[in-house]
Structure formats: structure tokens, C-alpha cells
Residue frames as a rotation matrix with the C-alpha (Angstrom) as fourth column:
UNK 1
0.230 0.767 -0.599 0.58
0.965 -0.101 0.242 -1.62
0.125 -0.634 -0.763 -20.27
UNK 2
-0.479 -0.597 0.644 1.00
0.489 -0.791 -0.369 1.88
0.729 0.137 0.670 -20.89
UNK 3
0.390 0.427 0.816 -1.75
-0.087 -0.865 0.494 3.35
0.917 -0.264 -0.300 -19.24
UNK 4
0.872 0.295 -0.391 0.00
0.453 -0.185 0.872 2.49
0.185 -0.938 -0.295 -15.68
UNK 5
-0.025 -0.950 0.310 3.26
0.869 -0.174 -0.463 3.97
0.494 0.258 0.830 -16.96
UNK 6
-0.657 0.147 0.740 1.16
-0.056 -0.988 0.146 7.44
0.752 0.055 0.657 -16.42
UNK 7
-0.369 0.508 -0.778 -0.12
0.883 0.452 -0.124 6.62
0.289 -0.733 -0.616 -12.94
UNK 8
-0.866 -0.044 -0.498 -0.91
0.304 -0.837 -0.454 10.48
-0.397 -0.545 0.738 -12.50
UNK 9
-0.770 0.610 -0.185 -4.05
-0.305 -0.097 0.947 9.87
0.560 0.786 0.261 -14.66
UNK 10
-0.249 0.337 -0.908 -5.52
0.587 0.798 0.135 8.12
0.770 -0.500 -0.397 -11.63
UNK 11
-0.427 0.346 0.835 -7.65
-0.222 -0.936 0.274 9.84
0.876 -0.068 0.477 -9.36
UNK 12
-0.812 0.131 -0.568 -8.49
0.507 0.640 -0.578 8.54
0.288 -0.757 -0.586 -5.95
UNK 13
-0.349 0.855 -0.382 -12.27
0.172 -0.343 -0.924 9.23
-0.921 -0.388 -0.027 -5.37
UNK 14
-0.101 0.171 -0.980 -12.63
-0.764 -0.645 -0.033 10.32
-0.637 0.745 0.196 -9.15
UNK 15
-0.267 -0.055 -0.962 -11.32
-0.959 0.117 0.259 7.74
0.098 0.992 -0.084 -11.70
UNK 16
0.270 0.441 0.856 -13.54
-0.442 0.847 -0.297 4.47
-0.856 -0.298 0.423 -12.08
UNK 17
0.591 -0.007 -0.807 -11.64
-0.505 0.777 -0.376 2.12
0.629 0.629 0.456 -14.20
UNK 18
0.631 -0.329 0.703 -10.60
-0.164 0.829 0.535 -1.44
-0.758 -0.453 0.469 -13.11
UNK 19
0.722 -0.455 -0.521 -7.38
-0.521 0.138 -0.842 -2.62
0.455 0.880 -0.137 -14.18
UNK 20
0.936 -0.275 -0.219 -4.41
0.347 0.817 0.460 -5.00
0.052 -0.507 0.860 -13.74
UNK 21
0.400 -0.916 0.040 -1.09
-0.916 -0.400 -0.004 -4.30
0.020 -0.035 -0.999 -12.27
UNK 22
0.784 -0.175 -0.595 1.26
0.181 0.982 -0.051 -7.46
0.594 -0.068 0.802 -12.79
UNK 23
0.153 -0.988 -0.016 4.74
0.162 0.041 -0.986 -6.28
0.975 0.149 0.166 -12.26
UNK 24
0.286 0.219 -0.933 6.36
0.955 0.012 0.296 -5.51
0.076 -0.976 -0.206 -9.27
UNK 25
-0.882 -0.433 0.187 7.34
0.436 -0.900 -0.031 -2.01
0.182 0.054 0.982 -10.47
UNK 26
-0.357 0.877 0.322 3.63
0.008 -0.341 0.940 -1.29
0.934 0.338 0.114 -11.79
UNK 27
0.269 0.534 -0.802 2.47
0.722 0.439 0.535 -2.96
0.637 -0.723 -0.267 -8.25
UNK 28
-0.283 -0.400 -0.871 4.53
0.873 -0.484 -0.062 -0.40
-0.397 -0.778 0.487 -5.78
UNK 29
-0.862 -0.282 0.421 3.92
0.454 -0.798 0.396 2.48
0.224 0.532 0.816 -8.23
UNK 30
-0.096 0.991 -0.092 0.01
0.339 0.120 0.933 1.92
0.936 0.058 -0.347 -7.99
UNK 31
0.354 0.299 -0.886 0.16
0.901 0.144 0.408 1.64
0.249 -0.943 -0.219 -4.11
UNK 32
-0.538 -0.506 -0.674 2.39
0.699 -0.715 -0.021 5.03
-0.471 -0.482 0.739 -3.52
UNK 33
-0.897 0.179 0.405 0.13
0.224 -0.605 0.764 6.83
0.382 0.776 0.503 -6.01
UNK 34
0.416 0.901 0.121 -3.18
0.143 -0.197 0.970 6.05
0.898 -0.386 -0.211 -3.79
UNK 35
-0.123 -0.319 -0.940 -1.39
0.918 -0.396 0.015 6.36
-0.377 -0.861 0.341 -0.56
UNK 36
-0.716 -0.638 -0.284 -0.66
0.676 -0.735 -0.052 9.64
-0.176 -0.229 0.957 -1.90
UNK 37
-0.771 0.573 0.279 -3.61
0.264 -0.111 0.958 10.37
0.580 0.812 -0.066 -2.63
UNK 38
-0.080 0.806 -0.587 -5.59
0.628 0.498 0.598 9.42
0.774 -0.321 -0.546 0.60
UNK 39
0.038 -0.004 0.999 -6.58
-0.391 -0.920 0.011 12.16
0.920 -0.391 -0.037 2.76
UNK 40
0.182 0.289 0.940 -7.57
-0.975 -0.072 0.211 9.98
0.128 -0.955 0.269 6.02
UNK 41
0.372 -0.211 0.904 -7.58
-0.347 0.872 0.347 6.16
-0.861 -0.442 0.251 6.34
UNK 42
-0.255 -0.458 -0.852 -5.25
-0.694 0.700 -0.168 3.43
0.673 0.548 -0.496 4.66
UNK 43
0.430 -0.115 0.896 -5.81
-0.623 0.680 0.386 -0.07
-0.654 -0.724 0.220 5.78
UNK 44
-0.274 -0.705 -0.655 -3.02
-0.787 0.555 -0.268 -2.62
0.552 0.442 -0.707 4.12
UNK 45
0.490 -0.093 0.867 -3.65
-0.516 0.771 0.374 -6.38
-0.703 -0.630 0.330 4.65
UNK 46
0.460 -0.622 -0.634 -0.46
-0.670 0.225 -0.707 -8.21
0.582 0.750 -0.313 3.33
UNK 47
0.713 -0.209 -0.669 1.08
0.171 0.978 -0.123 -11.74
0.680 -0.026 0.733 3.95
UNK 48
0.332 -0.767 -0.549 4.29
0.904 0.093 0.417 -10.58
-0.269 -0.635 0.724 4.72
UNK 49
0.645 0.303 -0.702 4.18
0.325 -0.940 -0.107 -6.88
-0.692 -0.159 -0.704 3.84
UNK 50
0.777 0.136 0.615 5.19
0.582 0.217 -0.784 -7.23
-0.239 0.967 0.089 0.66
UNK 51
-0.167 -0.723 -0.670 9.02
-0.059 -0.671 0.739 -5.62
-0.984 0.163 0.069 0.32
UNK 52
-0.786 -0.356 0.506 8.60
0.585 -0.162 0.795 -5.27
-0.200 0.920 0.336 -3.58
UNK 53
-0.041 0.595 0.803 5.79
0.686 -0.568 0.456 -3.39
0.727 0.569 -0.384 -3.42
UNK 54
0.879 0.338 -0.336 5.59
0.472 -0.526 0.707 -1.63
0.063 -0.781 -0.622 0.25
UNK 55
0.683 -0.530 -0.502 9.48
0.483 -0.187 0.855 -1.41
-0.547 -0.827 0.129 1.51
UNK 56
-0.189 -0.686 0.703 10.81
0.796 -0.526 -0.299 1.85
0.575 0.503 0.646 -0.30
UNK 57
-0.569 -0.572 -0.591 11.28
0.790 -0.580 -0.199 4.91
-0.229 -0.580 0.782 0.21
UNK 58
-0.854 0.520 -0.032 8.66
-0.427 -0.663 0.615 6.84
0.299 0.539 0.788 -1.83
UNK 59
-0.080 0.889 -0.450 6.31
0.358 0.447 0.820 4.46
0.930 -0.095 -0.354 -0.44
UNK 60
-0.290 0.032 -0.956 7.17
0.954 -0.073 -0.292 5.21
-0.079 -0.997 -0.009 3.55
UNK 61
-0.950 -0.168 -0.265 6.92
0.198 -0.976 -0.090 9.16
-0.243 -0.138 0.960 2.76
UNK 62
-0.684 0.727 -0.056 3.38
-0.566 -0.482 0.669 8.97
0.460 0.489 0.741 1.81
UNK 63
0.732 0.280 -0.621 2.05
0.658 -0.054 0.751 6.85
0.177 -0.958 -0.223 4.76
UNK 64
-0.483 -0.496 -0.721 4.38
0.849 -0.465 -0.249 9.11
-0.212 -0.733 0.646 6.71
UNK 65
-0.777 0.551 0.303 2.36
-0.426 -0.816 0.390 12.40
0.463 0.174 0.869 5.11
UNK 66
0.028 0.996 -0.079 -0.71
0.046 0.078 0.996 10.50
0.999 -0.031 -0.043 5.63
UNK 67
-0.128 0.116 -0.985 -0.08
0.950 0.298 -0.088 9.71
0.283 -0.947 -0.148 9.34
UNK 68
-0.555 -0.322 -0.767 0.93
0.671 -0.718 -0.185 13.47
-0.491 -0.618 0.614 9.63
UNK 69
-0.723 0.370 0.584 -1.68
0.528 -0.249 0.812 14.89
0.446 0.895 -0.015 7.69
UNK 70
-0.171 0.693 0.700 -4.51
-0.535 -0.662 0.525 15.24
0.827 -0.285 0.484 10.21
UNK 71
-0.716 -0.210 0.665 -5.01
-0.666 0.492 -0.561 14.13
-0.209 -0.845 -0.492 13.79
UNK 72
0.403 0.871 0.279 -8.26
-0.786 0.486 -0.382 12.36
-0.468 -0.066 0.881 12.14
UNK 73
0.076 -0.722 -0.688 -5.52
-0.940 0.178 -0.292 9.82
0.333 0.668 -0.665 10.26
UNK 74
0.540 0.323 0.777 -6.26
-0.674 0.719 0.169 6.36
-0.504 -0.615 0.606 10.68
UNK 75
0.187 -0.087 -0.978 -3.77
-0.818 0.537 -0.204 3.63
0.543 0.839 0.030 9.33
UNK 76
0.660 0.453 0.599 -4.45
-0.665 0.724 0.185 0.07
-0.349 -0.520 0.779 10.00
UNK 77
-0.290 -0.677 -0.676 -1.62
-0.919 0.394 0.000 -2.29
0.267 0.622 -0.737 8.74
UNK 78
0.482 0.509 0.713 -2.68
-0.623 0.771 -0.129 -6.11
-0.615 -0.383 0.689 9.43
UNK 79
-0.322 -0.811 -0.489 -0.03
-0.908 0.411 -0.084 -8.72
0.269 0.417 -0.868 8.76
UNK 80
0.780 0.223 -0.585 -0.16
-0.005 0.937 0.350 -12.89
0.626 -0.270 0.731 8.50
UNK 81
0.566 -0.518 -0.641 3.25
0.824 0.383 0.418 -12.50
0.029 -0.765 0.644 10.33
UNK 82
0.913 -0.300 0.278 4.89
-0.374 -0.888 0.270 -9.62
0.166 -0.350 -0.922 12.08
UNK 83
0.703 -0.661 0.262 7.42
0.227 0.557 0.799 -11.66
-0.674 -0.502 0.542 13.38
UNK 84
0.068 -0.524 0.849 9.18
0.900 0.399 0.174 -12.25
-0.430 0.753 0.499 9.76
UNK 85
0.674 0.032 0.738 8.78
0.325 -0.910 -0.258 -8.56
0.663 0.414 -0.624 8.76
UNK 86
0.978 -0.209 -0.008 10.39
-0.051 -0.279 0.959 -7.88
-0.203 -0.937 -0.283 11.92
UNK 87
0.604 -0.663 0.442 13.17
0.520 0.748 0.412 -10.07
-0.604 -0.019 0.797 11.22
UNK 88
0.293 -0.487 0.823 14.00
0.855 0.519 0.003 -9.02
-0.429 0.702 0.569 8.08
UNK 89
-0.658 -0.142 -0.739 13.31
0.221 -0.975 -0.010 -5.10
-0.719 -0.170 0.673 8.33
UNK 90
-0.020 0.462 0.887 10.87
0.840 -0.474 0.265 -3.31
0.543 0.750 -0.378 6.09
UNK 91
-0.651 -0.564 0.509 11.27
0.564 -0.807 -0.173 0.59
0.508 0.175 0.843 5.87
UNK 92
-0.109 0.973 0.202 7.23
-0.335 -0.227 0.914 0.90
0.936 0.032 0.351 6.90
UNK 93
0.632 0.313 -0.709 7.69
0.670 0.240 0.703 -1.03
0.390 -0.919 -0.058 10.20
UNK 94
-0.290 -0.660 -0.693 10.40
0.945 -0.311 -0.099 1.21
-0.150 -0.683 0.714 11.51
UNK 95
-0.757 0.207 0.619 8.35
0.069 -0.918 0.391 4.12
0.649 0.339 0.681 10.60
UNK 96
0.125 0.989 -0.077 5.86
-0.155 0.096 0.983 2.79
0.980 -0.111 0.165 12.78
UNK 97
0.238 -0.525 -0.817 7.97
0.961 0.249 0.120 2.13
0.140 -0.814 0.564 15.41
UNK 98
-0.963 -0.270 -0.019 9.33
0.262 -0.911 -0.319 6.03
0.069 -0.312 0.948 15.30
UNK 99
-0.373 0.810 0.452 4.88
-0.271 -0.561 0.782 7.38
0.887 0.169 0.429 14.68
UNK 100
-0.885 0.429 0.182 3.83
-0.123 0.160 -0.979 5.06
-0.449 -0.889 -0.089 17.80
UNK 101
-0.429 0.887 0.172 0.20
0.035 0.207 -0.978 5.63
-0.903 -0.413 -0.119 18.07
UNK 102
-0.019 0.177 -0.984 0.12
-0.895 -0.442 -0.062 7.12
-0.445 0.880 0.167 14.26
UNK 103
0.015 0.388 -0.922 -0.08
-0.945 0.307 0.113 3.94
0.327 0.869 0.371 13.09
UNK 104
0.121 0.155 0.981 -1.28
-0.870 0.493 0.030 0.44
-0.478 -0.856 0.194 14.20
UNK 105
-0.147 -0.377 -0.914 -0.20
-0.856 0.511 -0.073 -2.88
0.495 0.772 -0.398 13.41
UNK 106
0.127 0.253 0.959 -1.56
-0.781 0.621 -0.060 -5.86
-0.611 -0.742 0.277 14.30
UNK 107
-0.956 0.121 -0.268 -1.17
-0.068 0.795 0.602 -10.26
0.286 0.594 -0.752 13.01
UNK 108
-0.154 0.983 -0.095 -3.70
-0.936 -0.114 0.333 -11.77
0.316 0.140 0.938 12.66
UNK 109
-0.071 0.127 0.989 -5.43
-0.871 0.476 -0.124 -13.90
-0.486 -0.870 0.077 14.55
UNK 110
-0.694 -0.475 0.541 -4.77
-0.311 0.875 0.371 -18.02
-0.650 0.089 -0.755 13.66
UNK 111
-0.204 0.826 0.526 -7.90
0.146 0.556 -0.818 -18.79
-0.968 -0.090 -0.234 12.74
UNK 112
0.971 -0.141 -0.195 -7.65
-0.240 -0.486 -0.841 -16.17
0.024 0.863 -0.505 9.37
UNK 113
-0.374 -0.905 -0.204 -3.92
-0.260 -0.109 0.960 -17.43
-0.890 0.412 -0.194 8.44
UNK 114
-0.492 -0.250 0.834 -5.32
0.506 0.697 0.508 -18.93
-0.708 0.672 -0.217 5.69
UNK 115
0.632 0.690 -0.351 -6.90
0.153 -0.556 -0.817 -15.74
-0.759 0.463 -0.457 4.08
UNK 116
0.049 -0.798 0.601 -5.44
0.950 0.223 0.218 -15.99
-0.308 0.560 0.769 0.69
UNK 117
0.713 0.700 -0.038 -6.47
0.701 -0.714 0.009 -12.34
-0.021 -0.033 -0.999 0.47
UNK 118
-0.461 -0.679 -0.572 -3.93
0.794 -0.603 0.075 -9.40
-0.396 -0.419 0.817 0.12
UNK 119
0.446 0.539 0.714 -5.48
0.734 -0.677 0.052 -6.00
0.512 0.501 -0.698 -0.41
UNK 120
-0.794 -0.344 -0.502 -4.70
0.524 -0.806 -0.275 -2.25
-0.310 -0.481 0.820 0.44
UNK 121
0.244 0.799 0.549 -8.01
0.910 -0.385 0.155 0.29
0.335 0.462 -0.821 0.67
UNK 122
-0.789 -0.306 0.532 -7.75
0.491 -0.836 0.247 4.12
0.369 0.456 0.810 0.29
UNK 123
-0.995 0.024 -0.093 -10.08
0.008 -0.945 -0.327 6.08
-0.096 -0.326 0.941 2.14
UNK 124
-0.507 0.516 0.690 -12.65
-0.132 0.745 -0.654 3.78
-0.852 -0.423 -0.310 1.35
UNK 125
0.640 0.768 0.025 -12.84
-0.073 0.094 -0.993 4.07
-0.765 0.634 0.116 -1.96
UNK 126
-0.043 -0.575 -0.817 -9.51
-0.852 0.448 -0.270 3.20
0.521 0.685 -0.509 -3.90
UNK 127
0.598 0.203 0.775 -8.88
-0.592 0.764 0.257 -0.27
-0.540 -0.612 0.577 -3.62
UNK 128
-0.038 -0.540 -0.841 -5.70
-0.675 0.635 -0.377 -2.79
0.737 0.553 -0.389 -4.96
UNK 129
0.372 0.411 0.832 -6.47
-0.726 0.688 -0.016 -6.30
-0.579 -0.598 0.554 -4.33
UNK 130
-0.567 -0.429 -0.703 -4.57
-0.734 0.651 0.195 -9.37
0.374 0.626 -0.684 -4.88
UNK 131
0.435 0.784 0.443 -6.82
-0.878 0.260 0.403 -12.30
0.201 -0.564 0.801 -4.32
UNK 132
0.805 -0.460 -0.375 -4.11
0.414 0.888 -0.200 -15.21
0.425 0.006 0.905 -4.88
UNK 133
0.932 -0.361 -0.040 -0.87
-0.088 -0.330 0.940 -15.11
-0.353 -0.872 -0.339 -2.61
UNK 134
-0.022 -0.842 0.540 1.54
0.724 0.359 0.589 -16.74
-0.690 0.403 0.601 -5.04
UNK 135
0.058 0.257 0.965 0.94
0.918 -0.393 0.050 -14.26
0.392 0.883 -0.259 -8.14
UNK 136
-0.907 -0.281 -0.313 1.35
0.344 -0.924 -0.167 -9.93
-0.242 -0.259 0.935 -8.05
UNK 137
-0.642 0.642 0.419 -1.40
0.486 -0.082 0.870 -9.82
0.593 0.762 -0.260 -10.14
UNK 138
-0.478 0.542 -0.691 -3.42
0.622 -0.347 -0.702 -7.51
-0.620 -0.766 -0.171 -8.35
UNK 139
-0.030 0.839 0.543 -6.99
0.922 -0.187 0.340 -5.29
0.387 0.511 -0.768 -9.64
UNK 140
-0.833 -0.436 -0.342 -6.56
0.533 -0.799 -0.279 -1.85
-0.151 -0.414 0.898 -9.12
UNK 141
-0.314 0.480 0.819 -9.36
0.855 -0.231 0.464 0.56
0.412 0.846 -0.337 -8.72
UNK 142
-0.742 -0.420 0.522 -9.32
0.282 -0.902 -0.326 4.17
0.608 -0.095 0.788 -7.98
UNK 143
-0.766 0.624 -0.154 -13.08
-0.635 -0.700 0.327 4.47
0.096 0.348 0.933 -7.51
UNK 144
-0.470 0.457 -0.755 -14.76
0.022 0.862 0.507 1.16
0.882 0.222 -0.415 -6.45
UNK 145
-0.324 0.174 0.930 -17.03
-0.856 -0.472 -0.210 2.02
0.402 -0.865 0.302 -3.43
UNK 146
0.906 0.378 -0.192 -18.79
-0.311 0.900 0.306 -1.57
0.288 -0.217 0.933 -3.70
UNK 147
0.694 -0.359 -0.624 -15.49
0.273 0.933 -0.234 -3.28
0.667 -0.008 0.745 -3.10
UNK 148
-0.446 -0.738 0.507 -13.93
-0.365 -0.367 -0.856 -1.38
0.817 -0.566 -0.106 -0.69
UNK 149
-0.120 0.164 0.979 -16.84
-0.973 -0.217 -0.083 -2.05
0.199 -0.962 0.185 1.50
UNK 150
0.828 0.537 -0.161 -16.63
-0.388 0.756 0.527 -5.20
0.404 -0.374 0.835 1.21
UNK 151
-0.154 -0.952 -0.263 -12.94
0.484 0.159 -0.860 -5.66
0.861 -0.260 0.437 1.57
UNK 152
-0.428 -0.140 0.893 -13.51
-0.600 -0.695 -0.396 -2.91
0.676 -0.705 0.214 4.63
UNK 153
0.393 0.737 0.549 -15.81
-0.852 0.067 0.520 -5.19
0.347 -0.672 0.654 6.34
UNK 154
0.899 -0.148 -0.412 -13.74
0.256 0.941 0.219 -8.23
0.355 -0.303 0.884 6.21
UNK 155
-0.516 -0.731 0.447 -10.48
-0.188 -0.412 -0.891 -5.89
0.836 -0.544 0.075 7.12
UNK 156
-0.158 0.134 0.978 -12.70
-0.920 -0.379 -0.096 -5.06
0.358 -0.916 0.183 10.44
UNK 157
0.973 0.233 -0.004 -13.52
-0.170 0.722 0.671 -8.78
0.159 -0.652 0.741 11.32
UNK 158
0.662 -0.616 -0.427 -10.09
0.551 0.786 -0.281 -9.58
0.508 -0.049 0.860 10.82
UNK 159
-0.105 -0.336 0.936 -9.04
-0.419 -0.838 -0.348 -6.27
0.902 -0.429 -0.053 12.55
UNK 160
0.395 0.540 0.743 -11.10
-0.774 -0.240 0.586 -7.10
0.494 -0.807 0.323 15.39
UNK 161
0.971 -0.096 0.217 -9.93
0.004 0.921 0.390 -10.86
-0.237 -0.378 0.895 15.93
UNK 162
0.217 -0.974 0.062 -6.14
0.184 -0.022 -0.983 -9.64
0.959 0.225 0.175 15.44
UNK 163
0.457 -0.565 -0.687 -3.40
0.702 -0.245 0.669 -9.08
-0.546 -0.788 0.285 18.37
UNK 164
0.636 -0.765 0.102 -1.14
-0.769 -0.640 0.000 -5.94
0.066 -0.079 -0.995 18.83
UNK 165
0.631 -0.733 -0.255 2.20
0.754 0.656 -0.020 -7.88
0.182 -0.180 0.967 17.90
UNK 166
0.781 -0.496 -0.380 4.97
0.237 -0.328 0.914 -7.28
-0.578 -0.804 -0.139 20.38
UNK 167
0.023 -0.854 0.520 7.29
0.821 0.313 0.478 -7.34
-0.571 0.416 0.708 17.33
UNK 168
0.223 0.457 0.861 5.17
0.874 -0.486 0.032 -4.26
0.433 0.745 -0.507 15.70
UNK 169
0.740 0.626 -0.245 5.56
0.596 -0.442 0.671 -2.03
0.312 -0.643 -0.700 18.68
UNK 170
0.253 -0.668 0.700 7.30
0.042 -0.715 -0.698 1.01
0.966 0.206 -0.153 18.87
UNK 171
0.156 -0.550 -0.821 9.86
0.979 0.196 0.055 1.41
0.130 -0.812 0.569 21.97
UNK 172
0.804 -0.248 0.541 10.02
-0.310 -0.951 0.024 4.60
0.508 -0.186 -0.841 24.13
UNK 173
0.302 -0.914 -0.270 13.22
0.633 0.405 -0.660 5.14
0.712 0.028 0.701 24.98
């Protein structure tokens, strides 16, 4: 899979080709390349916020640009459990914990545990989607306005029917 060796060919808003990312190298590379990319909104919905593909360091700096980019910065994170992320640390919640308001995190509400769904949209128009929970395999496209909004519309139901988790929330001290 060469072409995702050269992830700098990828254009967020620009390049319309669909493709697969298996690995978990290919999978984190993809995701820090459209983060970096995105000028205004990320929304991330992920099982358990995926440490092989979310919990590095090149990945936090580039939600951490985005948050601090522009007060119009919107990032939505939406977990199946906060709790376990909590637990175990991931480099992205304690960034959220230091941004506060700069970035929101909410579980989702019972009824949607069983979305087998994991996806991350770009400004509404990149989009990496895994649709199976057991498997990396995820569809990457730079450029896919039809599927963002639909992925965007089922983010907001499940946005809307989520809780602020107590586990997500950033402590003033």
C-alpha cells in the first residue's frame, strides 16, 4: 500500500479518492494527517478511543492546534466508555482535561452502546470510518461530502442523547 506511505498527497477538502487503511501505523498516520488538516470542527466517535491510532503524540499536537486555531473550533469526541479511557490514560483525554471548554467529551448514551460504528469526520468533509469494531480496517476519504453528512447526522443524534462524563472533565484547580 504505497500510496498511504505518502500521506502528504492527501488533501482535506481537495482529494476524492476512497481507500483502505488496515494497519495500525497506516490507521494513526491517516487520522493525524486530516486532523492536521482541519481548519474548524473534528468530531471522533471511537469505542474506546482507540490508543493505536489516537494516543500519541503527533496525534494530540494537531487536535491541540486545532482547538487553538480559532475561537470558532469545535471538537466533539464521543466515547462507548469514558470510564476505561480514563482508567488507562490516553494522551488526548489529558489534553482535554488541561483545554476545558476547547474540547468536549461525552459517552454515550446506553441505548447506542451497540453502535458498531467507529468514525472520525474533518470539517465535514474528510471522513475515516471503521464500520466493524473487531477489525482496523477503516475507508478513508479526504473528500466525501455525502458521507460525512451522513455520519454527521448520526454523530448529532448520538451527540445529543450522550452525557458529559464525570471521568472526561477537566478539574480547576
Amino acid at each position: 500500500m504505497d500510496n498511504i506511505r505518502n500521506v502528504n498527497k492527501y488533501i482535506l477538502g481537495e482529494t476524492n479518492e476512497e481507500f483502505l487503511c488496515i494497519s495500525e501505523e497506516d490507521n494513526q498516520r491517516i487520522a493525524v494527517a486530516m486532523i492536521q488538516q482541519a481548519e474548524l470542527h473534528l468530531d471522533i466517535l471511537s469505542r474506546d478511543f482507540d490508543p493505536a491510532v489516537y494516543d500519541n503524540h503527533e496525534c494530540c499536537e494537531a487536535i491541540e492546534d486545532l482547538a487553538l486555531r480559532s475561537r470558532h473550533s469545535r471538537i466533539r469526541i464521543l466515547l462507548h466508555d469514558a470510564r476505561l479511557v480514563s482508567q488507562r490514560g490516553h494522551l488526548v483525554l489529558h489534553l482535554g482535561k488541561r483545554l476545558g471548554s476547547l474540547m468536549q467529551f461525552r459517552s454515550l448514551a446506553e441505548i447506542h452502546k451497540s453502535t458498531p460504528d467507529t468514525f472520525l469526520i474533518a470539517d465535514g468533509i474528510g471522513v475515516m470510518h471503521r464500520p466493524h469494531t473487531d477489525t482496523l480496517a477503516a475507508t478513508v476519504n479526504f473528500k466525501d461530502r455525502p458521507k460525512a453528512k451522513e455520519l454527521s447526522k448520526l454523530f448529532d443524534k448520538l451527540w445529543e442523547e450522550a452525557e458529559p462524563d464525570p471521568h472526561t472533565r477537566y478539574m480547576i484547580l
